[in-house]
C-alpha positions in Angstrom: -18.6 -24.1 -13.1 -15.9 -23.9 -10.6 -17.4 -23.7 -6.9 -21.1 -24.2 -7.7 -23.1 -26.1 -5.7 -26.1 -26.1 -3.0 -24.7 -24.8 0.4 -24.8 -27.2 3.1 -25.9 -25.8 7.0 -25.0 -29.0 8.3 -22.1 -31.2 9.4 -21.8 -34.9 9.0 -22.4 -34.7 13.0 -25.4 -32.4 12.3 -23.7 -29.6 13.9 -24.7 -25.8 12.1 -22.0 -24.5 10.8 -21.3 -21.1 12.9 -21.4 -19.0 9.2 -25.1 -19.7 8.9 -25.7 -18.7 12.8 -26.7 -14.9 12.8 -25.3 -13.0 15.3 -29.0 -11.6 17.0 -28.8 -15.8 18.0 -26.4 -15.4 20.0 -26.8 -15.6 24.0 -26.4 -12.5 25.3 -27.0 -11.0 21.9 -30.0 -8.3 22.0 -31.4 -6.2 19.3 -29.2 -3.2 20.2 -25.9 -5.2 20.4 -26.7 -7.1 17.0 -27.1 -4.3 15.5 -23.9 -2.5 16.4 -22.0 -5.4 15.7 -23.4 -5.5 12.4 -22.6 -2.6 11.7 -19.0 -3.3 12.7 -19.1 -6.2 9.9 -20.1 -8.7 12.8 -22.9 -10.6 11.0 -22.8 -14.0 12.0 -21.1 -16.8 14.9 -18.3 -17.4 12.5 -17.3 -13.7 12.3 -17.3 -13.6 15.8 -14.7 -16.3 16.0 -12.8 -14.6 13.5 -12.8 -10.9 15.7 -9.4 -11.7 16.9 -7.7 -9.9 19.9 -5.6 -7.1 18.7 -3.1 -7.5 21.8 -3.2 -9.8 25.1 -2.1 -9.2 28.5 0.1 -12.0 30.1 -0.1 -12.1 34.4 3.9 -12.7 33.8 4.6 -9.1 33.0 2.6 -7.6 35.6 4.5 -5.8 38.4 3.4 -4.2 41.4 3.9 -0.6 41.8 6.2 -0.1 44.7 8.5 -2.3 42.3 8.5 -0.4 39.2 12.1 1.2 40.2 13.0 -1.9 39.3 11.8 -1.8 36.4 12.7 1.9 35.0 12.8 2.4 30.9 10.7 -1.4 30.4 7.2 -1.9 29.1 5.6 -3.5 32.0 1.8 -4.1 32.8 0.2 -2.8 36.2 -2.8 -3.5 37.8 -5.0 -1.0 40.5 -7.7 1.0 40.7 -8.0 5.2 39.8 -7.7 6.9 42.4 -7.9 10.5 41.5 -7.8 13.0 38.1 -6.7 16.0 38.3 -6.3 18.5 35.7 -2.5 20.0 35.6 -1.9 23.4 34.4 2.1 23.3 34.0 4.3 24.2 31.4 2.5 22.2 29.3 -1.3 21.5 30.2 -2.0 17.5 31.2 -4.3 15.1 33.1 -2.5 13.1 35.5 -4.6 10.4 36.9 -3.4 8.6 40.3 -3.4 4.3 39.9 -3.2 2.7 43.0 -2.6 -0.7 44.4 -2.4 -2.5 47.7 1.0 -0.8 48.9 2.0 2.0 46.4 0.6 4.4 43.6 1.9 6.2 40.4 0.4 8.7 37.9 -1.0 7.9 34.5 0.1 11.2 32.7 -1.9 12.3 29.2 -1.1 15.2 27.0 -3.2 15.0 24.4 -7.0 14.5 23.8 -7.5 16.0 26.9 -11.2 16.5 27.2 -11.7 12.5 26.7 -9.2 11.3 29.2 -10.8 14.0 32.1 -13.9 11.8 31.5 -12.1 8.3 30.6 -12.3 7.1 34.2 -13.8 6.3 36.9 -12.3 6.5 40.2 -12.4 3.3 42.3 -12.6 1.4 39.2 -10.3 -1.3 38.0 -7.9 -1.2 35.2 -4.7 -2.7 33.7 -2.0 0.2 32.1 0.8 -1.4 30.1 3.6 1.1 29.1 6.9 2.1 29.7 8.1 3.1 33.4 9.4 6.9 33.5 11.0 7.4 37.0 11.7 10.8 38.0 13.5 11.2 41.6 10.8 9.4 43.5 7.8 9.6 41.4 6.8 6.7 39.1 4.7 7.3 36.0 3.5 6.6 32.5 2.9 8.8 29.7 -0.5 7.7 27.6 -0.2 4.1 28.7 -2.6 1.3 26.9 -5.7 1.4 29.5 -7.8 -2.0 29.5 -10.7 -1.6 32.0 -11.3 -5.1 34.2 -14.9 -6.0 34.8 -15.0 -6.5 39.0 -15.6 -10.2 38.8 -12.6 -10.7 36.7 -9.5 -8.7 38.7 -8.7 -11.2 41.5 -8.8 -13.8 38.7 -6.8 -11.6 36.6 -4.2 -11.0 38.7 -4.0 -14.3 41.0 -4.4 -17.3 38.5 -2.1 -17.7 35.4 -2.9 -17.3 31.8 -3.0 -14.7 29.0 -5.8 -12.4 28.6 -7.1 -11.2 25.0 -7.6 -7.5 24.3 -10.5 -6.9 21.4 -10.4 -3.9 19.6 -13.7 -1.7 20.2 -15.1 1.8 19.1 -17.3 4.0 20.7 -21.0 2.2 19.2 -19.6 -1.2 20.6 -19.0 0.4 24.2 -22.0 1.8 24.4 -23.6 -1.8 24.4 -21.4 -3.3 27.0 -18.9 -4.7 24.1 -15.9 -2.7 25.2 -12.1 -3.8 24.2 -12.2 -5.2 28.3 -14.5 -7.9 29.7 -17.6 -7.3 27.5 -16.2 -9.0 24.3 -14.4 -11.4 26.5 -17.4 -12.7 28.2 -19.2 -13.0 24.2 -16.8 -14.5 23.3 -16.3 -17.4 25.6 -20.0 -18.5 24.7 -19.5 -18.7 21.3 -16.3 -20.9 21.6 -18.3 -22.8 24.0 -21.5 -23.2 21.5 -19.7 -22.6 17.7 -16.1 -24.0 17.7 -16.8 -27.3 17.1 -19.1 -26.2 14.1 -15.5 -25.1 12.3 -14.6 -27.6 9.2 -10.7 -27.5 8.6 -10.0 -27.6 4.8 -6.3 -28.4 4.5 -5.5 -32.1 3.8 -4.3 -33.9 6.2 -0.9 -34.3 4.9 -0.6 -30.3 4.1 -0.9 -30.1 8.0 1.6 -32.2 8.6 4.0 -31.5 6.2 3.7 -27.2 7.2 4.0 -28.3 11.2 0.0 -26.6 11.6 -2.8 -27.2 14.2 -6.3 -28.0 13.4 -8.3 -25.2 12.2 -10.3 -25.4 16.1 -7.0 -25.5 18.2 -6.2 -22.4 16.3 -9.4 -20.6 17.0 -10.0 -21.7 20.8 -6.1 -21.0 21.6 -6.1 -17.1 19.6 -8.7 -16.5 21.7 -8.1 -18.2 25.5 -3.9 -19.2 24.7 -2.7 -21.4 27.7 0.5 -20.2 27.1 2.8 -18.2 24.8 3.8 -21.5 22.8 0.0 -22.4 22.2 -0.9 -18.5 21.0 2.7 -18.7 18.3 1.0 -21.8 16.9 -2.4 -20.6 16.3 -1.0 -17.4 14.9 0.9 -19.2 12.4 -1.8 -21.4 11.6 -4.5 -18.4 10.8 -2.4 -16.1 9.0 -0.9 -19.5 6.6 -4.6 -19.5 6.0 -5.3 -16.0 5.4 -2.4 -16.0 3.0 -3.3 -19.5 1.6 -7.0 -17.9 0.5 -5.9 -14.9 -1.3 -3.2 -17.0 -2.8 -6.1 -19.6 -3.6 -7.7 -16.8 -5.5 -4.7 -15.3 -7.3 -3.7 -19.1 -8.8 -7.4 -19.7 -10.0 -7.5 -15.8 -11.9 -4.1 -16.7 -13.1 -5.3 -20.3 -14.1 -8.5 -18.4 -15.8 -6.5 -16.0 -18.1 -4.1 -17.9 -19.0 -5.7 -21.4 -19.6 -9.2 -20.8 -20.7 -9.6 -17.8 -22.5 -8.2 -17.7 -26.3 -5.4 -15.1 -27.1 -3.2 -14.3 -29.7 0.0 -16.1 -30.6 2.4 -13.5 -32.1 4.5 -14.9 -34.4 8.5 -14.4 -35.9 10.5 -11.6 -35.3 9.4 -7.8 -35.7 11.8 -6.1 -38.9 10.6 -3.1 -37.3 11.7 -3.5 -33.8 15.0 -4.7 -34.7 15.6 -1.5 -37.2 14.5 0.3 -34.5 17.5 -1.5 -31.8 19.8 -1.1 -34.5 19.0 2.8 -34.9 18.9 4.2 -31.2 21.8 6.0 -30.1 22.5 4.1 -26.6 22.6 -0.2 -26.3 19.8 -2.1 -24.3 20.7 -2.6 -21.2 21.3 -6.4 -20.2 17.8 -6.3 -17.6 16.2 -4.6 -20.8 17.2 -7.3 -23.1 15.8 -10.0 -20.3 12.6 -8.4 -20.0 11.7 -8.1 -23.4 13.0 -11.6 -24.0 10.3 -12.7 -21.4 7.6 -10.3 -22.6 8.1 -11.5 -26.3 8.0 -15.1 -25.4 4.4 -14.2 -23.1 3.2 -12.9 -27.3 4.0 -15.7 -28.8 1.6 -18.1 -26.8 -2.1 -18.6 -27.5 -3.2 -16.8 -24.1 -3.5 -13.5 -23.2 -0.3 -12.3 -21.6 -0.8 -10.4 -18.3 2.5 -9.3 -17.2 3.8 -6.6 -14.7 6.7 -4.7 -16.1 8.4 -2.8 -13.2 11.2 -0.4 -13.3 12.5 2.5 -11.3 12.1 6.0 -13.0 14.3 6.2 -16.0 15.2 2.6 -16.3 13.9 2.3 -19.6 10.2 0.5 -19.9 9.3 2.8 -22.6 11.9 1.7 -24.8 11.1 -2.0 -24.2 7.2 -1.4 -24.3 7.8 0.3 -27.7 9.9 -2.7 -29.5 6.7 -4.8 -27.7 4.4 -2.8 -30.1 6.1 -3.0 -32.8 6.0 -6.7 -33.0 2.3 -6.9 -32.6 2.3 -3.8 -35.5 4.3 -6.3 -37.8 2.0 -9.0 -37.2 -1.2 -6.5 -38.4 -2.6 -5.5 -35.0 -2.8 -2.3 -33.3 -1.9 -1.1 -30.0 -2.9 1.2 -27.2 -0.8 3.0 -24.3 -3.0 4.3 -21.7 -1.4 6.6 -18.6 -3.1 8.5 -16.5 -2.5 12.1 -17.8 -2.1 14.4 -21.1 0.8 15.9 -20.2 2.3 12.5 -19.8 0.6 11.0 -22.9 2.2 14.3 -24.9 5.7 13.1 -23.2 4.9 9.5 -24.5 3.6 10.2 -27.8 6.8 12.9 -28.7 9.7 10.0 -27.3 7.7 7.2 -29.4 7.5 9.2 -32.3 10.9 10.7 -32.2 12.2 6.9 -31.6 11.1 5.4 -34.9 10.7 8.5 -37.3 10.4 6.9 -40.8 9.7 3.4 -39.7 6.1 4.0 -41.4 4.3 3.2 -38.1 1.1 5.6 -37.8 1.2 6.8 -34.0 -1.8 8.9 -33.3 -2.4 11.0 -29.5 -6.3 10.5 -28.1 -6.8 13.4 -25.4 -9.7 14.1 -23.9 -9.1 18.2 -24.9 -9.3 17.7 -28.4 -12.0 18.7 -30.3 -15.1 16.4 -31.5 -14.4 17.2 -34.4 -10.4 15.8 -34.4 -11.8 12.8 -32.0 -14.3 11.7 -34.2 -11.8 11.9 -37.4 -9.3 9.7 -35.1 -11.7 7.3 -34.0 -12.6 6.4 -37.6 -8.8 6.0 -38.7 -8.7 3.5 -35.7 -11.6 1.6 -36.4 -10.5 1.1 -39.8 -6.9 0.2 -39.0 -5.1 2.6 -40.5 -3.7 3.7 -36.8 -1.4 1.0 -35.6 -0.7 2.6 -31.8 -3.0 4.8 -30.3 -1.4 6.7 -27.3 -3.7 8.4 -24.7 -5.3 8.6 -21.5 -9.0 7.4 -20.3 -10.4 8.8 -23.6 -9.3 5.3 -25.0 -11.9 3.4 -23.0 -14.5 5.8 -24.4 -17.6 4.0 -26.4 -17.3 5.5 -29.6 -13.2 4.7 -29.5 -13.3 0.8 -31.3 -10.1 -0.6 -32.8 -9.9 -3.0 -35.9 -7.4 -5.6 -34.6 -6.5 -4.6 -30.8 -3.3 -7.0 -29.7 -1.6 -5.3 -27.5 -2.3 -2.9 -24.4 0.3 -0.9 -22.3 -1.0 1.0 -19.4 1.5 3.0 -17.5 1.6 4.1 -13.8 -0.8 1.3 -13.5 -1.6 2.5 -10.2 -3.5 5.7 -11.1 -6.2 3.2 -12.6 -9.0 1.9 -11.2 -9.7 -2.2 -11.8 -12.7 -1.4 -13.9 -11.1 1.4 -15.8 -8.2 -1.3 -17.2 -11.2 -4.0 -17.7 -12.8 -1.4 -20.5 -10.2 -1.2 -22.1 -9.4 -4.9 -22.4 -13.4 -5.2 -23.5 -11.9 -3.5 -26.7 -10.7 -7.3 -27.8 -10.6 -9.9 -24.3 -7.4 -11.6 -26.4 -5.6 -8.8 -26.4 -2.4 -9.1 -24.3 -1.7 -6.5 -21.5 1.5 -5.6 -20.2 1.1 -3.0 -17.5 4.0 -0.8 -16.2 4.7 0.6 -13.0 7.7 3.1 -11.6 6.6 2.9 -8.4 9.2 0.2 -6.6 6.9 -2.6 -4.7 8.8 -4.4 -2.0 9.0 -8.5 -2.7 6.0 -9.7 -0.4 3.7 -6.7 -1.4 3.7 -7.7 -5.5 3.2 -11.0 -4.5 -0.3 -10.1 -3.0 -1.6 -7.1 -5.2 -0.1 -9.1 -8.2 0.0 -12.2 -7.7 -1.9 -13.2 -10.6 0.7 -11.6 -13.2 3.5 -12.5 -14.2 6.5 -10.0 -13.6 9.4 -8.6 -15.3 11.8 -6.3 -13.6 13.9 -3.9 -14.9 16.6 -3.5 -12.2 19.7 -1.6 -14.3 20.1 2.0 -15.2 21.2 3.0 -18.4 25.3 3.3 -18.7 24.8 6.7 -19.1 22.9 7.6 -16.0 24.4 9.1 -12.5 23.6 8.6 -9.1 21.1 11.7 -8.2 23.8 13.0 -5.3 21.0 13.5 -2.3 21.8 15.9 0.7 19.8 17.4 4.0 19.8 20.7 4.6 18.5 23.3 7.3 17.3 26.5 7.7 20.9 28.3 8.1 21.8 26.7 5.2 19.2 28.3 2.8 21.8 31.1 1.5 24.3 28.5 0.2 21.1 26.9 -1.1 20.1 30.0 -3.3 23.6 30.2 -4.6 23.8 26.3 -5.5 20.4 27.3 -7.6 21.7 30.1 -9.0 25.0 28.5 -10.2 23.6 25.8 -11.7 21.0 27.7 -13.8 24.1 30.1 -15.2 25.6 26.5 -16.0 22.3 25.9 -18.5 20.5 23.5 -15.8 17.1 24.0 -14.3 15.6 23.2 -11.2 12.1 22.9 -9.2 11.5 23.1 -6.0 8.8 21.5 -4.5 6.0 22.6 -1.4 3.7 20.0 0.6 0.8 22.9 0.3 -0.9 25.0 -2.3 -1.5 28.3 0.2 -0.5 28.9 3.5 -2.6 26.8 5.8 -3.4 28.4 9.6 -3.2 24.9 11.5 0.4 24.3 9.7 3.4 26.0 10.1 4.6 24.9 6.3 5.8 27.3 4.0 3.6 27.4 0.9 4.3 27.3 -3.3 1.8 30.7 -4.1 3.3 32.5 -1.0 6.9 31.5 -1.7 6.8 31.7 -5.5 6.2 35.5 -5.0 8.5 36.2 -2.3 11.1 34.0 -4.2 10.4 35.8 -7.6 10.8 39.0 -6.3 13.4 39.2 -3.5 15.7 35.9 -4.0 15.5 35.6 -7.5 14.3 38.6 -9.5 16.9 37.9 -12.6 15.4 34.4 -13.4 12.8 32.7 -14.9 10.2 32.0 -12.3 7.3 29.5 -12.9 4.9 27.7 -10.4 2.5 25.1 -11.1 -0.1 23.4 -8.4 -3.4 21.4 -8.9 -5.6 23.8 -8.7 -4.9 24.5 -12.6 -6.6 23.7 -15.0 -5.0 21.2 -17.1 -4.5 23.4 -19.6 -2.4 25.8 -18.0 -0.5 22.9 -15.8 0.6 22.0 -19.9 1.2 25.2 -21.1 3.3 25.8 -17.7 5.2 21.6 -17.9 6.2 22.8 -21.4 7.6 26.1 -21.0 9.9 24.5 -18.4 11.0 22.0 -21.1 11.6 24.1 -23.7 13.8 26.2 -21.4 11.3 29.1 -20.7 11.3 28.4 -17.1 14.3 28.4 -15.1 13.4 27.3 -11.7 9.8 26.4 -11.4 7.8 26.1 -8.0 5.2 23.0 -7.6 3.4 21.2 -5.4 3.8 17.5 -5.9 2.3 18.0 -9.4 5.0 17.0 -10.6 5.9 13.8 -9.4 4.7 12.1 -12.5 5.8 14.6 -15.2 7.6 15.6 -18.3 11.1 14.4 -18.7 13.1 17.4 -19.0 16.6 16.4 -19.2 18.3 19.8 -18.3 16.5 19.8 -15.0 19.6 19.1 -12.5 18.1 20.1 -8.9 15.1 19.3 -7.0 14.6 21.1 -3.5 12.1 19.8 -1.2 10.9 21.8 1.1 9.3 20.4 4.4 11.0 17.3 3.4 9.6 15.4 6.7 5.9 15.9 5.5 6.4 13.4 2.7 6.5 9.3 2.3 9.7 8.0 1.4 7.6 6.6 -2.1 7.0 10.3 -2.4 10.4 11.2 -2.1 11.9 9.1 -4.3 9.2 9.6 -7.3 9.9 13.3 -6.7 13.7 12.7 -7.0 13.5 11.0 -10.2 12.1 14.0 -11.5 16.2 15.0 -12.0 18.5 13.1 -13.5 16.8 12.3 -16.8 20.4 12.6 -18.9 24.5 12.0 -18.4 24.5 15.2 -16.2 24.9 15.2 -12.6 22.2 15.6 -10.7 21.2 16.9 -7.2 18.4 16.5 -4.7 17.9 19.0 -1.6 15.9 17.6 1.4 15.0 20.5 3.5 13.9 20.6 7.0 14.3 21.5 10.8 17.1 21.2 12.5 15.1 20.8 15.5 12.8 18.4 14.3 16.1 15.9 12.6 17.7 16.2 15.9 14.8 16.0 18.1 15.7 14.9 21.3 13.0 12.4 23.5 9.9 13.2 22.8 6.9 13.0 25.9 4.8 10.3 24.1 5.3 7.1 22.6 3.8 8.1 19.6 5.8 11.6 19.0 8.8 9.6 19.5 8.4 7.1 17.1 6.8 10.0 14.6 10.2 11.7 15.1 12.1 8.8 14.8 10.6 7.8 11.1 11.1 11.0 10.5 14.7 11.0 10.8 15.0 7.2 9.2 13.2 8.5 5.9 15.4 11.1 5.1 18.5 8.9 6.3 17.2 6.5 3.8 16.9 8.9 1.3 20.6 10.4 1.5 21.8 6.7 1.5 19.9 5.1 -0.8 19.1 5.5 -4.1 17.1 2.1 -4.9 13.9 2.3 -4.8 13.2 -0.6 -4.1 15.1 -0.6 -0.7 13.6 2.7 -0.1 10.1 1.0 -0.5 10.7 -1.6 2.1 11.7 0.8 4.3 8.9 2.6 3.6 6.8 -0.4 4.2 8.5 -1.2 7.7 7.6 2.4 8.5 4.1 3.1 7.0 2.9 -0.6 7.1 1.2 -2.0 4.6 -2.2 -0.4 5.3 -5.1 -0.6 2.8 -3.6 -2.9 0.4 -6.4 -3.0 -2.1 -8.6 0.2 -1.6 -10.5 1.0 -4.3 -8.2 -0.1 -7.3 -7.9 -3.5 -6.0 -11.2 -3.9 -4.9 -12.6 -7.4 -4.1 -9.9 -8.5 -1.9 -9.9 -9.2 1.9 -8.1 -7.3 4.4 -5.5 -9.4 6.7 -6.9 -9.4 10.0 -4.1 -11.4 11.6 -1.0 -11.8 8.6 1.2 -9.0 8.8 3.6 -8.2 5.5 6.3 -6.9 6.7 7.4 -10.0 9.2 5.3 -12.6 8.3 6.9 -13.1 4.7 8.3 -16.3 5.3 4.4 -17.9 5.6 3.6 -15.7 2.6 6.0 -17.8 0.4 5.2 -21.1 1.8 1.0 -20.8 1.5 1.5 -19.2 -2.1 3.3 -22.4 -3.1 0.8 -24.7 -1.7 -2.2 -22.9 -3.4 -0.2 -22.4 -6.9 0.4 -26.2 -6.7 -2.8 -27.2 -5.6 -4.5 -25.2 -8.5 -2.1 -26.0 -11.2 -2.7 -29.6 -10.4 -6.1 -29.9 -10.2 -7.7 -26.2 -11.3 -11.3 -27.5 -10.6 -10.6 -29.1 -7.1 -11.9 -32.4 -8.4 -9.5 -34.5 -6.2 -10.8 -36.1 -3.2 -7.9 -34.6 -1.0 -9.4 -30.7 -2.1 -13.1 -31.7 -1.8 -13.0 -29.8 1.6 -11.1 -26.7 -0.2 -13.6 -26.5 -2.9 -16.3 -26.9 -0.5 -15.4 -24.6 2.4 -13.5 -21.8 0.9 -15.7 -22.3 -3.0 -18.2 -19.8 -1.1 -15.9 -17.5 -0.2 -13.5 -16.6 -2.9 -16.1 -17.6 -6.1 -17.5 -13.6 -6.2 -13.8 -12.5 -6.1 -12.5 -13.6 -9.2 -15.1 -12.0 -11.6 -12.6 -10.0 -12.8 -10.4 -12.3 -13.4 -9.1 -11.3 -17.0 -8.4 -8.1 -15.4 -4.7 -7.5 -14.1 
């Protein structure tokens, strides 16, 4: 069994190894402070040497105060000690709090959180505030600076000798014990480099090192945390995230290896009669990117493993087409199929294209809802278990108990994403060989599929049908909400339909958002009383959000009002405009899904981005923070009026969201990066991933003397997180 073995507390040089040191061992380390930093996931010596600094202070960009003129508009770091606070009631309420140092002073200025900064300080004490200089006339100031408090013992140091000082991130538990963000964690940590470092086993081959330009495993840890220099922090930096990226890559190669190599699958063979009717029979031509990707799916079926294979594609690109002439070629070879997505509004869309698609091609296509009666359920279940269904189209009902199939090949699960990790390894319980091909509309930028799904192999659908138009995108304001109406109102006398879209359900006190109840009735009665009104949130019940979805498609509805409901829906093909109000509230993934709710056929197609005028051409805002909020504001609906791909879009979206939880609960089982960033560290990304691939590919068990280190450091750590392994 991969990674099994004894674990060893001790070093050729009889050192413990800092994992197996708890952290209540530690000098310096009472009962109250281990058990807050348990409690902040701090368990034993080697967790402590992997709390890295979230930011450092270098003595280089300190400036004194009566130099900061110099220095107006730059992010500079000061050192003094608080003189006073003082509560301003202005214009706009603030606490100003006066730094001084040996010659000069300036205000720290605060507008928000208020009743924390009046008690933040102490006056006489010392701190370092990094920020951006404001000058006004002659006074000097920053507005909600970073604040990092020096212990007294360490300020002349600080600000006399050279050298780059770590910041550690802290909450309110750890400052309570002393362990604050300042020169509590600082002074912890120094004893534990002192007493654990050497304990630290590097588990890259020598040559690996060499070859990638990295430092030892302890040269990264001692210099992340006490750099001698800017040079020396780059190369530890790039040294622990290679590694962070060359784990989870570890563990993505070794799932991959696992369910492709060792569990036994089906190997579809010759050409499907009944796909290649159905190609012959549909009334527009494959696109080339369509043709690709089934040419790579196909090939995945014919091989004796299990194909695991990520099939992305923007919103109306065409996966179901592709997934359907999947199916029919595991039908033609006697096995069944199931399509899992996430609702019954979408499995209704699903089962009425696939059906409409192949007609009289005698394949039996039966809808599994969860609404249906016992009765119909347990009549459907037996024509699956006995094979007489050959696809079975539905949503979490198929992973019910009772549900068992005769001859399972082939599962498609769309909008992967709605689905828990467990919910897609039911359903491959149903028959482990089975191959799985999982689709997603949701555009993933390059380096983020390569770490949520690393372990699949992908296919991307990156063409629009011929027959499909750019959705024409524009940004409008208040004033313009007239010509709006009448756009509406011309298209729907054309034989179009339209939605418009609200970020709430009812009209919230804290927000000043206008809301889909509230402006459904004003709409319906005062802007337009001679149309078809409908409005649909999530506080239906799933019957009525049905009912209401296919009233709209069947042309009952002429404009209907929603709450993002709908942005995974019904196609409804005569559905030309989508107006988004409170455009800025959204995510540019939002946006987009919610834009590809139009343009569903050859007719041009229009998407309205409402918002403030005074919030799109906000001028400078008084904090840091509203100005960048403003400024992504601004970038995502640029983005949106210029850009239609969504996979741009979603890289922007990245740059401006971050990457955040990658995993959460879907993807549990994975580690958070604590030092690798996605969005600029891609370049290391791509050079760990090949090394792990390779290593694994050429030697899956770790067997060679050169990975005896890999296996034996790092077996520990990533064995628990491959249980699921045959689960994409």
């Amino acid at each position: 069994m991969l990674f099994n073995g004894k674990k060893r507390e001790l070093t050729e040089h009889n050192t413990i190894l800092p994992e197996h040191v708890d952290v209540s061992r530690l000098p310096g380390v009472g009962p109250g402070r281990a058990r807050v930093l348990q409690q902040s996931g701090i368990h034993t010596a080697w967790d402590l040497l992997y709390y890295f600094p979230r930011r450092y202070l270098d003595r280089s960009t300190i400036v004194p105060i009566r130099q900061l003129t110099l220095h107006a508009g730059a992010v500079v770091t000061v050192v003094g000690s608080v003189g006073n606070v003082a509560t301003v009631h202005a214009r706009r309420k603030r606490i100003v709090v006066t730094l001084r140092d040996n010659h000069a002073s300036m205000e720290l200025v605060f507008f928000q959180g208020l009743s924390y900064w009046q008690q933040a300080f102490r006056v006489g004490e010392h701190i370092a505030v990094s920020g951006e200089v404001q000058q006004y006339g002659r006074k000097i100031s920053m507005v909600h600076p970073d604040i990092d408090r020096l212990q007294d013992d360490e300020t002349l140091s600080f600000i006399n000798t050279g050298g780059i000082v770590p910041v550690y991130p802290s909450n309110a538990e750890l400052e309570k014990v002393g362990l604050n963000r300042h020169g509590g964690f600082r002074r912890l940590m120094h004893d534990v480099l002192q007493l654990h470092v050497a304990g630290l086993r590097d588990w890259y081959p020598s040559t690996l090192l060499e070859n990638e330009g990295l430092i030892p495993l302890q040269q990264a840890i001692r210099h992340i945390h006490t750099p001698p220099d800017n040079e020396a922090l780059n190369l530890a930096k790039e040294r622990l995230i290679f590694d962070e990226f060359f784990i989870l890559s570890l563990q993505l190669a070794l799932r991959k290896r696992m369910q492709s190599g060792t569990l036994p699958g089906i190997s579809f063979a010759g050409e499907s009669p009944t796909a290649r009717d159905l190609v012959h029979r549909l009334p527009f031509e494959l696109t080339a990117a369509q043709k690709r990707v089934l040419h790579e799916i196909v090939g995945d079926m014919r091989r004796p493993q299990p194909m695991n294979r990520l099939l992305q594609g923007d919103v109306g690109s065409g996966k179901t087409v592709v997934a359907l002439l999947a199916m029919l070629l595991a039908v033609d070879n006697g096995y069944q199929c199931a399509l899992m997505v996430p609702t019954e509004i979408l499995a209704e869309q699903h089962f009425r294209t696939i059906t409409g698609l192949i007609d009289d091609l005698r394949v039996n296509v039966r809808l599994l809802l969860g609404q249906q009666s016992n009765t119909k359920k347990q009549e459907l279940a037996a024509s699956i278990a006995n094979g007489d269904v050959h696809i079975v189209i539905g949503t979490h009902a198929l992973i019910q108990q009772h549900v068992q199939f005769h001859r399972l090949g082939l599962i498609v699960i769309d909008e992967q994403h709605r689905f828990g990790v467990m919910q897609r390894a039911d359903l491959r319980q149903k028959n482990a060989a089975s191959d799985m091909l999982i689709m997603t509309a949701t555009p993933i930028p390059r380096t983020l599929s390569m770490t949520l799904y690393g372990d699949l192999d992908v296919s991307l659908i990156d063409e629009l049908p011929a027959n499909r138009r750019r959705v024409k995108t524009a940004i409008r304001f208040e004033e313009d909400r007239d010509r709006v109406h009448d756009f509406l109102r011309e298209e729907v006398a054309a034989g179009n339909q339209a939605y418009i879209v609200f970020p709430l359900i009812s009209e919230s006190e804290k927000m000043d958002l206008k809301a889909a109840t509230e402006e459904y009735e004003r709409l319906h009665a005062e802007v337009f009383p001679d149309l078809r009104l409908g409005l649909l949130h999530g506080r239906l019940k799933a019957e009525e959000k049905d009912r209401i979805m296919m009233a709209f498609k069947n042309r009952k509805i002429d404009i209907l009002v929603s709450t993002t409901v709908i942005e995974v829906g019904v196609d409804v093909p005569d559905a030309t405009v989508m107006v988004i109000e409170h455009a800025e509230r959204f995510g540019l993934a939002q946006l987009h899904q919610l834009r590809g709710r139009v343009g569903r056929s050859d007719k041009q197609a229009f998407c309205i981005l409402m918002t403030a005028k005074r919030l799109y051409f906000a001028g400078k805002a008084r904090t840091n923070e509203e100005q960048k909020e403003l400024s992504d504001l601004r970038r995502r609906l640029d983005t949106m009026y210029e850009s239609t791909d969504g996979f741009h879009i979603a890289e922007v979206d990245m740059e401006i969201r971050g990457p955040g939880d990658l995993w959460g609960t879907q993807q549990s089982g994975y580690p958070l990066f604590r030092i690798a960033n996605l969005l600029t560290h891609g370049h290391i990304l791509t050079r760990a991933r090949d090394h792990a691939f390779s290593i694994i590919q050429a030697d899956p068990q770790l067997r060679m003397p050169e990975h005896e280190r890999i296996r034996e450091i790092l077996g520990p750590r990533i064995r628990e997180q491959i249980g699921l392994s045959t689960v994409s």
